[in-house]
C-alpha positions in Angstrom: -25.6 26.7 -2.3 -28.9 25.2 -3.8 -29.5 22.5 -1.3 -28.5 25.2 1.6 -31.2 27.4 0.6 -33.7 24.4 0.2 -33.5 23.2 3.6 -33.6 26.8 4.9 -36.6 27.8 3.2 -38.1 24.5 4.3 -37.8 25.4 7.7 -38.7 29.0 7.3 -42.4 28.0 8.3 -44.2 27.3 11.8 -46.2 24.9 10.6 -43.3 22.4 9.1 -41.6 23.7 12.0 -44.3 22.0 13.9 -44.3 18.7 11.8 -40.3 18.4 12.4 -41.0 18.3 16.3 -44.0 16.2 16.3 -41.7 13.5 13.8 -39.0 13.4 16.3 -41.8 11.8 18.6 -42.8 9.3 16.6 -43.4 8.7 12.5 -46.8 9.7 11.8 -49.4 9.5 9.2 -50.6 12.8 7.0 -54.1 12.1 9.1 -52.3 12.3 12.5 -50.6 15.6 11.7 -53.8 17.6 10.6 -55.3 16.4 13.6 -52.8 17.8 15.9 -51.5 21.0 13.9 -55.0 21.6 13.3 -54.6 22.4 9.6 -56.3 20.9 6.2 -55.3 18.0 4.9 -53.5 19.4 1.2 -52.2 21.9 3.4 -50.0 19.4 5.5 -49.0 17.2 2.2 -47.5 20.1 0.7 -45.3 20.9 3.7 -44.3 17.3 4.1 -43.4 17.3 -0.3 -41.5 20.4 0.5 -39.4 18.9 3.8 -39.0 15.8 1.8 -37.5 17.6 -1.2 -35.2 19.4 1.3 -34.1 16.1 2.6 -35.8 16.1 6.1 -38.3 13.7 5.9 -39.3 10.7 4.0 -42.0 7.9 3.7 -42.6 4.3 3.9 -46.3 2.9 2.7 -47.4 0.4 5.0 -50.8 -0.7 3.8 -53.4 1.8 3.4 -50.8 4.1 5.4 -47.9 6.7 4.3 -45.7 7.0 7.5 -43.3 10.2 7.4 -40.1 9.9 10.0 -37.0 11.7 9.9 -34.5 11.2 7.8 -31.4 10.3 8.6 -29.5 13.7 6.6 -27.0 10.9 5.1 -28.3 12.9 1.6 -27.9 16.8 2.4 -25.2 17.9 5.1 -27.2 20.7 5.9 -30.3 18.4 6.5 -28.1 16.5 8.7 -26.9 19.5 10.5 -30.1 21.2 10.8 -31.6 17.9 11.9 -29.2 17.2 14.9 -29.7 20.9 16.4 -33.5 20.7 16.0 -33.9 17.4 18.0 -32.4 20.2 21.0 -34.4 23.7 19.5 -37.5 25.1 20.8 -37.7 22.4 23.5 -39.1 24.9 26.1 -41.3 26.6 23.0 -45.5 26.6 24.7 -47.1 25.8 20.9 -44.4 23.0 20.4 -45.2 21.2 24.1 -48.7 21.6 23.5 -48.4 19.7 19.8 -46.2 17.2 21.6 -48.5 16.5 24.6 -51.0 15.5 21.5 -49.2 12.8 20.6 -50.6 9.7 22.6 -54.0 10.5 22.4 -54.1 10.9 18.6 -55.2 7.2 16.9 -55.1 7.4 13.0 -57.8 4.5 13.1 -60.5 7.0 15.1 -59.4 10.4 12.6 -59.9 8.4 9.3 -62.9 6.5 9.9 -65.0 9.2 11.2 
């Protein structure tokens, strides 16, 4: 029941909420994320460590870069569950389409080297 309760509590906030959708478009950087949620930086990092320990999301360093995708929910059967019903979830939702819409005009090489 531990790992049922982790993933639920991981998604029991907008924001990471938010950060599920916007990964489903494309894996994305902690930099890209603020810009588009519109919240501080240590505030995104700690909902991406607290999807990651509920098996949602992970991370591959490239570089100077820390890109978060998806994960596959081959670890938690719940992720995996709760993973393949989001990908269809608040589709028609205004705040999640207006995050989304974001997407291709946000460039991680313009928000970190202001």
């Amino acid at each position: 029941m531990k790992e049922f309760v982790k993933v639920m509590k991981a998604l029991s906030d907008p924001n990471r909420i938010k950060i599920m959708k916007l990964l489903q478009n494309k894996t994305m950087c902690v930099c890209e994320l603020q810009a588009i949620i519109g919240i501080a930086q240590p505030t995104v990092s700690k909902h991406l460590k607290i999807l990651e320990e509920a098996g949602l999301v992970n991370y591959k360093k490239d570089g100077l870069w820390v890109n978060y995708y998806l994960e596959d929910g081959k670890k938690n059967p719940y992720a995996s569950t709760l993973l393949g019903n989001l990908r269809h979830w608040l589709e028609d939702d205004k705040e999640i389409y207006e995050s989304v819409k974001k997407i291709p005009f946000t460039n991680r090489e313009e928000i970190c080297c202001k």
